[in-house]
C-alpha positions as CSV (number, residue, x, y, z in Angstrom):
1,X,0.0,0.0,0.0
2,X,1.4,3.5,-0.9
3,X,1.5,5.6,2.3
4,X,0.7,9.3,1.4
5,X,2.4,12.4,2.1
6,X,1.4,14.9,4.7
7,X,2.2,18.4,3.3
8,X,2.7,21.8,5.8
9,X,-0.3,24.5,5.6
10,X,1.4,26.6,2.7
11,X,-1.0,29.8,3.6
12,X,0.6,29.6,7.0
13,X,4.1,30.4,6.1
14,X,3.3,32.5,3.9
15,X,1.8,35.1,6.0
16,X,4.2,34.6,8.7
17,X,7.3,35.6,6.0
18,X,4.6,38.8,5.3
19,X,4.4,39.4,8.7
20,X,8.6,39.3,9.5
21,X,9.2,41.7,6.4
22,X,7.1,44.3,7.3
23,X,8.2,44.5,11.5
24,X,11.4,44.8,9.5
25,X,11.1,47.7,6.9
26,X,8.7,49.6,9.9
27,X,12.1,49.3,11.8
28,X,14.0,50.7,8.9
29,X,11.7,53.5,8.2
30,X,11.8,54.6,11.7
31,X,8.1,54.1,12.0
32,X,8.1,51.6,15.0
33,X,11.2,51.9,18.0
34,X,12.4,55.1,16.1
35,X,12.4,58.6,16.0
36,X,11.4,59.3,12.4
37,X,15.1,59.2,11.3
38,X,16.4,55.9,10.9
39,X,18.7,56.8,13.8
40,X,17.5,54.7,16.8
41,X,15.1,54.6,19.5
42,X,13.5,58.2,19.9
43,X,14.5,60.5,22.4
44,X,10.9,62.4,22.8
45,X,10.5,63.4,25.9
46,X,13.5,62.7,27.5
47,X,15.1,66.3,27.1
48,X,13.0,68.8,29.2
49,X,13.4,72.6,29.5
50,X,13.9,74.1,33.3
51,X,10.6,74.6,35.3
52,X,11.6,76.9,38.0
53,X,9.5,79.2,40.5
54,X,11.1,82.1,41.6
55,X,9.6,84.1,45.0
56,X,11.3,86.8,46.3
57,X,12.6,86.2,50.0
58,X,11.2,88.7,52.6
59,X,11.6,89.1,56.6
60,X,8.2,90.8,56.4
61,X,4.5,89.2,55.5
62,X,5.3,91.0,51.8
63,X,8.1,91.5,49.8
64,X,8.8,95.3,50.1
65,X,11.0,97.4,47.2
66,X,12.9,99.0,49.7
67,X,14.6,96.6,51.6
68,X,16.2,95.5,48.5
69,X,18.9,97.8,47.9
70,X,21.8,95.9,47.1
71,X,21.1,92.3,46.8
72,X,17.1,90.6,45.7
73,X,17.2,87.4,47.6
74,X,14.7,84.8,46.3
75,X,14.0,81.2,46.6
76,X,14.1,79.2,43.9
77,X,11.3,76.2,43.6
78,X,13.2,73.5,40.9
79,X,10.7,71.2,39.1
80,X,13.0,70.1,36.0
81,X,15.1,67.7,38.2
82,X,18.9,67.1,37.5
83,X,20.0,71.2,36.5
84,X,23.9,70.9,36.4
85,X,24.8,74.7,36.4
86,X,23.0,77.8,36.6
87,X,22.4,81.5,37.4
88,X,19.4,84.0,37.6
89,X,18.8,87.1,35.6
90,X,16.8,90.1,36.8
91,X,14.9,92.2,34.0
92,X,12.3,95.1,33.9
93,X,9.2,94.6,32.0
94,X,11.0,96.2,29.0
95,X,13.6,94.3,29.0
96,X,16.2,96.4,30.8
97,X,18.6,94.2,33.1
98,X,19.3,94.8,36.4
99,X,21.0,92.7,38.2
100,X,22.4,88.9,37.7
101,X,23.9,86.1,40.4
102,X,26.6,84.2,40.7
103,X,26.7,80.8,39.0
104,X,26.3,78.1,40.8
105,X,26.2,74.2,40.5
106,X,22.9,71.6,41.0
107,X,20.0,73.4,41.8
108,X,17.8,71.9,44.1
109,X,14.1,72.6,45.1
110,X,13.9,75.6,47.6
111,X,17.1,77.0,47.1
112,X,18.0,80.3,48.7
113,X,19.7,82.9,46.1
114,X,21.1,86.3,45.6
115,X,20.6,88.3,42.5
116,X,23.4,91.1,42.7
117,X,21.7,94.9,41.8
118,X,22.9,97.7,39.7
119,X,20.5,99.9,41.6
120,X,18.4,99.7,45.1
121,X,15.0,98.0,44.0
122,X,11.5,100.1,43.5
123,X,7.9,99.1,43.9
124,X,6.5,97.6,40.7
125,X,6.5,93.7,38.9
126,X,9.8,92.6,37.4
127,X,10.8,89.0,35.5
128,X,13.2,86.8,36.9
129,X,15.0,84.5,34.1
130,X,16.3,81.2,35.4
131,X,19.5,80.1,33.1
132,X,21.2,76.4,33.0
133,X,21.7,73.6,31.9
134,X,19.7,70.2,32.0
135,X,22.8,67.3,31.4
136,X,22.3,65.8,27.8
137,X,20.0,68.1,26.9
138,X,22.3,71.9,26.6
139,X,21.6,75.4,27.6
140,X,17.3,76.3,29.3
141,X,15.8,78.9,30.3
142,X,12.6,79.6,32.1
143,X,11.2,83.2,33.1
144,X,9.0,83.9,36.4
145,X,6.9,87.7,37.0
146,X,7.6,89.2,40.5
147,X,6.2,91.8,42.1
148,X,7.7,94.4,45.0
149,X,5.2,96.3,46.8
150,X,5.3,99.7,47.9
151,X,4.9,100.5,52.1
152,X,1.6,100.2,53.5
153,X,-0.3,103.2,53.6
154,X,-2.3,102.4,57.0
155,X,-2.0,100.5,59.8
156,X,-2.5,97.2,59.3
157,X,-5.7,96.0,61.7
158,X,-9.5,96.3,62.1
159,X,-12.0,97.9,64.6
160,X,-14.7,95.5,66.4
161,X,-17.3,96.7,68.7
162,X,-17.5,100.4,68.5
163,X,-18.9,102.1,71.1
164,X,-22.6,104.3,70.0
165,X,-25.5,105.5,71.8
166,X,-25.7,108.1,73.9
167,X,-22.9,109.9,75.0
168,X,-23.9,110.6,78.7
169,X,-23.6,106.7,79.6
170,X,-19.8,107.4,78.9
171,X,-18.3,108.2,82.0
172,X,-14.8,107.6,82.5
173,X,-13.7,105.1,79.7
174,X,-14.5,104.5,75.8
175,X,-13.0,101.6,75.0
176,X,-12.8,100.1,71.4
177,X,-11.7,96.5,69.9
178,X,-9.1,96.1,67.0
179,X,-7.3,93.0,66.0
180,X,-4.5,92.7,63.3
181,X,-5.4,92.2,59.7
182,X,-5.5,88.3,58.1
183,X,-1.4,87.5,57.6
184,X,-0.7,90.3,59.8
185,X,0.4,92.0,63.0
186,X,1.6,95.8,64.8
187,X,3.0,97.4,67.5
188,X,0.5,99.4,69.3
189,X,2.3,103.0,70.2
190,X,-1.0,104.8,71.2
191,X,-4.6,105.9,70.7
192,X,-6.6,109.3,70.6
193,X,-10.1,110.0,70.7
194,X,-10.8,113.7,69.4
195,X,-14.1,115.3,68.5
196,X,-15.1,117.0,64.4
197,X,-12.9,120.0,65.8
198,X,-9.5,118.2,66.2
199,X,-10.3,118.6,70.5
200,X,-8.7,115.9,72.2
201,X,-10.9,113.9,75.1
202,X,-9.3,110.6,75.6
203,X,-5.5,109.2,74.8
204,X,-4.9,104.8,75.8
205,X,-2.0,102.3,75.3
206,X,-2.3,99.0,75.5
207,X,-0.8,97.5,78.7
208,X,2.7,96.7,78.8
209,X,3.8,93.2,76.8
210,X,0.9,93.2,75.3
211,X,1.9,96.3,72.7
212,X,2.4,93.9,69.9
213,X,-1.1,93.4,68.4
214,X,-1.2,89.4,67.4
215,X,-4.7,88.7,68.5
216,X,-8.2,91.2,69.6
217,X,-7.1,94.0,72.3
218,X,-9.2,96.9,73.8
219,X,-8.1,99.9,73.9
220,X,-9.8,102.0,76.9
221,X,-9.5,105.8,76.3
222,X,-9.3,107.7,79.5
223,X,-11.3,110.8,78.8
224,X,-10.2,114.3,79.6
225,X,-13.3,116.1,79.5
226,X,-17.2,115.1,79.4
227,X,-18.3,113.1,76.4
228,X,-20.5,115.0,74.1
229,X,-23.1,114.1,71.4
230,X,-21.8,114.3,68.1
231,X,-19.3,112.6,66.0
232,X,-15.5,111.4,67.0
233,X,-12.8,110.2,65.6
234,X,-10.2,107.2,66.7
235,X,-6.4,107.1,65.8
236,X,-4.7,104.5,66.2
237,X,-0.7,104.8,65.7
238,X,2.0,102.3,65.3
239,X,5.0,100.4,64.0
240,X,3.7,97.9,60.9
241,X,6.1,94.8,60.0
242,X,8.1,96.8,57.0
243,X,11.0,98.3,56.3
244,X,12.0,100.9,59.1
245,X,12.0,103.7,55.9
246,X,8.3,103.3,55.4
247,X,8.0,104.7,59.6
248,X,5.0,104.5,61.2
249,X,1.3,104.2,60.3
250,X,-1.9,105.3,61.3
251,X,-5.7,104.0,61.5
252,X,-8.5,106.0,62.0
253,X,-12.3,105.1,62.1
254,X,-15.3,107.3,63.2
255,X,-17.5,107.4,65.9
256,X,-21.4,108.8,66.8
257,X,-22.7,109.7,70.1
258,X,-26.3,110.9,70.3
Protein backbone atom coordinates (compact mmCIF):
# COMPACT_ATOMS: atom_id res chain seq x y z
CA UNK A 1 0.00 0.00 0.00
CA UNK A 2 1.43 3.47 -0.87
CA UNK A 3 1.55 5.61 2.29
CA UNK A 4 0.65 9.33 1.39
CA UNK A 5 2.45 12.45 2.12
CA UNK A 6 1.36 14.86 4.70
CA UNK A 7 2.18 18.39 3.26
CA UNK A 8 2.72 21.79 5.83
CA UNK A 9 -0.26 24.48 5.58
CA UNK A 10 1.43 26.61 2.73
CA UNK A 11 -1.01 29.85 3.63
CA UNK A 12 0.61 29.62 7.03
CA UNK A 13 4.11 30.42 6.12
CA UNK A 14 3.25 32.52 3.91
CA UNK A 15 1.82 35.09 6.02
CA UNK A 16 4.19 34.64 8.68
CA UNK A 17 7.29 35.59 6.00
CA UNK A 18 4.61 38.83 5.29
CA UNK A 19 4.41 39.44 8.74
CA UNK A 20 8.56 39.32 9.53
CA UNK A 21 9.20 41.68 6.38
CA UNK A 22 7.09 44.31 7.32
CA UNK A 23 8.19 44.49 11.48
CA UNK A 24 11.41 44.84 9.51
CA UNK A 25 11.06 47.68 6.87
CA UNK A 26 8.73 49.59 9.89
CA UNK A 27 12.11 49.32 11.83
CA UNK A 28 14.02 50.70 8.88
CA UNK A 29 11.68 53.49 8.24
CA UNK A 30 11.77 54.56 11.72
CA UNK A 31 8.06 54.15 12.01
CA UNK A 32 8.14 51.56 15.03
CA UNK A 33 11.23 51.88 18.01
CA UNK A 34 12.40 55.10 16.08
CA UNK A 35 12.38 58.61 15.96
CA UNK A 36 11.42 59.31 12.42
CA UNK A 37 15.06 59.17 11.26
CA UNK A 38 16.37 55.87 10.94
CA UNK A 39 18.70 56.83 13.83
CA UNK A 40 17.46 54.75 16.85
CA UNK A 41 15.11 54.63 19.49
CA UNK A 42 13.47 58.19 19.93
CA UNK A 43 14.46 60.53 22.37
CA UNK A 44 10.90 62.37 22.76
CA UNK A 45 10.45 63.39 25.93
CA UNK A 46 13.54 62.69 27.45
CA UNK A 47 15.07 66.30 27.12
CA UNK A 48 12.95 68.78 29.19
CA UNK A 49 13.43 72.58 29.53
CA UNK A 50 13.90 74.07 33.32
CA UNK A 51 10.61 74.59 35.27
CA UNK A 52 11.58 76.95 37.99
CA UNK A 53 9.55 79.17 40.50
CA UNK A 54 11.11 82.14 41.63
CA UNK A 55 9.59 84.11 44.96
CA UNK A 56 11.34 86.83 46.32
CA UNK A 57 12.60 86.23 50.03
CA UNK A 58 11.18 88.72 52.61
CA UNK A 59 11.63 89.12 56.60
CA UNK A 60 8.18 90.75 56.38
CA UNK A 61 4.53 89.22 55.50
CA UNK A 62 5.29 91.02 51.85
CA UNK A 63 8.15 91.52 49.78
CA UNK A 64 8.78 95.34 50.13
CA UNK A 65 10.99 97.38 47.21
CA UNK A 66 12.94 99.02 49.66
CA UNK A 67 14.63 96.56 51.61
CA UNK A 68 16.18 95.48 48.48
CA UNK A 69 18.92 97.85 47.86
CA UNK A 70 21.80 95.88 47.05
CA UNK A 71 21.11 92.29 46.82
CA UNK A 72 17.11 90.62 45.73
CA UNK A 73 17.25 87.37 47.59
CA UNK A 74 14.72 84.84 46.33
CA UNK A 75 14.03 81.17 46.63
CA UNK A 76 14.06 79.19 43.95
CA UNK A 77 11.29 76.25 43.58
CA UNK A 78 13.20 73.54 40.90
CA UNK A 79 10.67 71.20 39.07
CA UNK A 80 13.02 70.07 35.96
CA UNK A 81 15.15 67.67 38.17
CA UNK A 82 18.87 67.06 37.55
CA UNK A 83 19.96 71.16 36.47
CA UNK A 84 23.94 70.92 36.38
CA UNK A 85 24.83 74.68 36.42
CA UNK A 86 22.97 77.82 36.61
CA UNK A 87 22.37 81.48 37.36
CA UNK A 88 19.35 84.03 37.64
CA UNK A 89 18.75 87.10 35.61
CA UNK A 90 16.84 90.11 36.85
CA UNK A 91 14.86 92.21 33.97
CA UNK A 92 12.30 95.13 33.91
CA UNK A 93 9.21 94.55 32.02
CA UNK A 94 11.05 96.23 29.00
CA UNK A 95 13.59 94.34 28.98
CA UNK A 96 16.19 96.39 30.82
CA UNK A 97 18.59 94.17 33.11
CA UNK A 98 19.31 94.75 36.42
CA UNK A 99 21.02 92.70 38.18
CA UNK A 100 22.36 88.91 37.71
CA UNK A 101 23.87 86.06 40.37
CA UNK A 102 26.59 84.17 40.74
CA UNK A 103 26.71 80.76 38.97
CA UNK A 104 26.34 78.12 40.76
CA UNK A 105 26.21 74.21 40.50
CA UNK A 106 22.95 71.60 40.95
CA UNK A 107 20.04 73.43 41.80
CA UNK A 108 17.75 71.87 44.07
CA UNK A 109 14.12 72.56 45.06
CA UNK A 110 13.92 75.57 47.62
CA UNK A 111 17.06 76.95 47.09
CA UNK A 112 17.96 80.27 48.66
CA UNK A 113 19.70 82.88 46.06
CA UNK A 114 21.08 86.28 45.61
CA UNK A 115 20.65 88.35 42.51
CA UNK A 116 23.38 91.13 42.74
CA UNK A 117 21.72 94.93 41.77
CA UNK A 118 22.86 97.68 39.73
CA UNK A 119 20.50 99.87 41.56
CA UNK A 120 18.41 99.65 45.15
CA UNK A 121 14.97 98.00 43.98
CA UNK A 122 11.53 100.10 43.47
CA UNK A 123 7.87 99.09 43.86
CA UNK A 124 6.47 97.58 40.67
CA UNK A 125 6.47 93.68 38.88
CA UNK A 126 9.84 92.56 37.39
CA UNK A 127 10.83 89.03 35.49
CA UNK A 128 13.21 86.80 36.92
CA UNK A 129 15.04 84.48 34.14
CA UNK A 130 16.29 81.15 35.38
CA UNK A 131 19.47 80.15 33.13
CA UNK A 132 21.22 76.37 32.96
CA UNK A 133 21.71 73.57 31.94
CA UNK A 134 19.65 70.16 32.03
CA UNK A 135 22.79 67.29 31.44
CA UNK A 136 22.29 65.77 27.82
CA UNK A 137 19.98 68.13 26.95
CA UNK A 138 22.35 71.86 26.63
CA UNK A 139 21.61 75.36 27.60
CA UNK A 140 17.31 76.26 29.32
CA UNK A 141 15.83 78.90 30.27
CA UNK A 142 12.62 79.61 32.14
CA UNK A 143 11.18 83.18 33.09
CA UNK A 144 9.02 83.88 36.40
CA UNK A 145 6.94 87.68 37.02
CA UNK A 146 7.61 89.18 40.50
CA UNK A 147 6.17 91.85 42.10
CA UNK A 148 7.68 94.39 44.96
CA UNK A 149 5.18 96.28 46.85
CA UNK A 150 5.34 99.73 47.90
CA UNK A 151 4.87 100.47 52.11
CA UNK A 152 1.64 100.24 53.55
CA UNK A 153 -0.35 103.23 53.59
CA UNK A 154 -2.30 102.42 56.96
CA UNK A 155 -1.96 100.55 59.77
CA UNK A 156 -2.53 97.16 59.27
CA UNK A 157 -5.67 96.03 61.72
CA UNK A 158 -9.49 96.28 62.14
CA UNK A 159 -11.97 97.88 64.57
CA UNK A 160 -14.69 95.53 66.40
CA UNK A 161 -17.28 96.67 68.68
CA UNK A 162 -17.45 100.40 68.46
CA UNK A 163 -18.89 102.07 71.10
CA UNK A 164 -22.59 104.35 69.96
CA UNK A 165 -25.54 105.53 71.82
CA UNK A 166 -25.75 108.06 73.92
CA UNK A 167 -22.86 109.90 74.96
CA UNK A 168 -23.94 110.55 78.68
CA UNK A 169 -23.64 106.69 79.61
CA UNK A 170 -19.84 107.39 78.95
CA UNK A 171 -18.32 108.15 82.04
CA UNK A 172 -14.84 107.57 82.49
CA UNK A 173 -13.72 105.11 79.69
CA UNK A 174 -14.55 104.52 75.76
CA UNK A 175 -13.04 101.56 75.03
CA UNK A 176 -12.84 100.12 71.36
CA UNK A 177 -11.72 96.55 69.95
CA UNK A 178 -9.08 96.13 67.04
CA UNK A 179 -7.30 92.95 66.01
CA UNK A 180 -4.46 92.73 63.26
CA UNK A 181 -5.38 92.17 59.66
CA UNK A 182 -5.47 88.29 58.12
CA UNK A 183 -1.41 87.53 57.58
CA UNK A 184 -0.74 90.33 59.83
CA UNK A 185 0.45 91.96 62.98
CA UNK A 186 1.59 95.78 64.76
CA UNK A 187 2.96 97.36 67.47
CA UNK A 188 0.52 99.44 69.30
CA UNK A 189 2.30 103.02 70.24
CA UNK A 190 -0.97 104.75 71.21
CA UNK A 191 -4.58 105.94 70.70
CA UNK A 192 -6.55 109.32 70.63
CA UNK A 193 -10.12 109.96 70.68
CA UNK A 194 -10.83 113.71 69.39
CA UNK A 195 -14.09 115.31 68.47
CA UNK A 196 -15.10 117.02 64.43
CA UNK A 197 -12.94 120.00 65.76
CA UNK A 198 -9.49 118.19 66.23
CA UNK A 199 -10.27 118.57 70.47
CA UNK A 200 -8.68 115.89 72.21
CA UNK A 201 -10.94 113.93 75.07
CA UNK A 202 -9.30 110.56 75.57
CA UNK A 203 -5.49 109.19 74.84
CA UNK A 204 -4.94 104.84 75.77
CA UNK A 205 -2.01 102.26 75.31
CA UNK A 206 -2.34 99.04 75.46
CA UNK A 207 -0.83 97.52 78.66
CA UNK A 208 2.66 96.68 78.78
CA UNK A 209 3.78 93.20 76.77
CA UNK A 210 0.94 93.15 75.29
CA UNK A 211 1.93 96.32 72.67
CA UNK A 212 2.42 93.88 69.87
CA UNK A 213 -1.10 93.37 68.37
CA UNK A 214 -1.25 89.40 67.41
CA UNK A 215 -4.74 88.73 68.50
CA UNK A 216 -8.16 91.17 69.65
CA UNK A 217 -7.08 94.00 72.29
CA UNK A 218 -9.18 96.92 73.83
CA UNK A 219 -8.07 99.86 73.94
CA UNK A 220 -9.84 102.03 76.87
CA UNK A 221 -9.52 105.83 76.31
CA UNK A 222 -9.30 107.66 79.52
CA UNK A 223 -11.27 110.84 78.82
CA UNK A 224 -10.20 114.34 79.62
CA UNK A 225 -13.34 116.08 79.47
CA UNK A 226 -17.21 115.09 79.42
CA UNK A 227 -18.32 113.12 76.41
CA UNK A 228 -20.50 114.96 74.13
CA UNK A 229 -23.10 114.10 71.37
CA UNK A 230 -21.79 114.34 68.10
CA UNK A 231 -19.32 112.64 66.04
CA UNK A 232 -15.48 111.35 67.00
CA UNK A 233 -12.77 110.25 65.61
CA UNK A 234 -10.18 107.21 66.71
CA UNK A 235 -6.45 107.14 65.76
CA UNK A 236 -4.72 104.48 66.19
CA UNK A 237 -0.71 104.81 65.66
CA UNK A 238 1.98 102.25 65.27
CA UNK A 239 5.00 100.40 63.99
CA UNK A 240 3.70 97.95 60.91
CA UNK A 241 6.08 94.76 60.00
CA UNK A 242 8.05 96.83 57.05
CA UNK A 243 10.99 98.26 56.31
CA UNK A 244 12.02 100.90 59.08
CA UNK A 245 11.97 103.73 55.90
CA UNK A 246 8.32 103.31 55.37
CA UNK A 247 8.00 104.69 59.55
CA UNK A 248 5.05 104.51 61.24
CA UNK A 249 1.27 104.22 60.26
CA UNK A 250 -1.94 105.30 61.27
CA UNK A 251 -5.74 104.04 61.55
CA UNK A 252 -8.45 106.03 62.01
CA UNK A 253 -12.31 105.11 62.14
CA UNK A 254 -15.25 107.28 63.17
CA UNK A 255 -17.52 107.38 65.94
CA UNK A 256 -21.39 108.83 66.78
CA UNK A 257 -22.68 109.67 70.08
CA UNK A 258 -26.33 110.93 70.34
Amino acid sequence: MATRVRRAPAAGGVLLAIVLLLALALIFTGMVGGNGTGQGPSLAGACGQIHAKVRPYSRFPAAFANQYTDKLRVTVYNRTGNVKTWHLELYTYGGQRLGRSKERSYLTYGTKAAINLRQAMQPGDYTVVVKGEVPGCGESTDSNPIHLRQCLSKLPIRFFNKPKGTASDYGKYVSIGIQPREGWSARIINSTLTNSAGVVYGKAELPKGYKKLIGQQYLNHKLKRKLQPGGYSVTVRGKAPQPTACGNKTKTTTLKFK
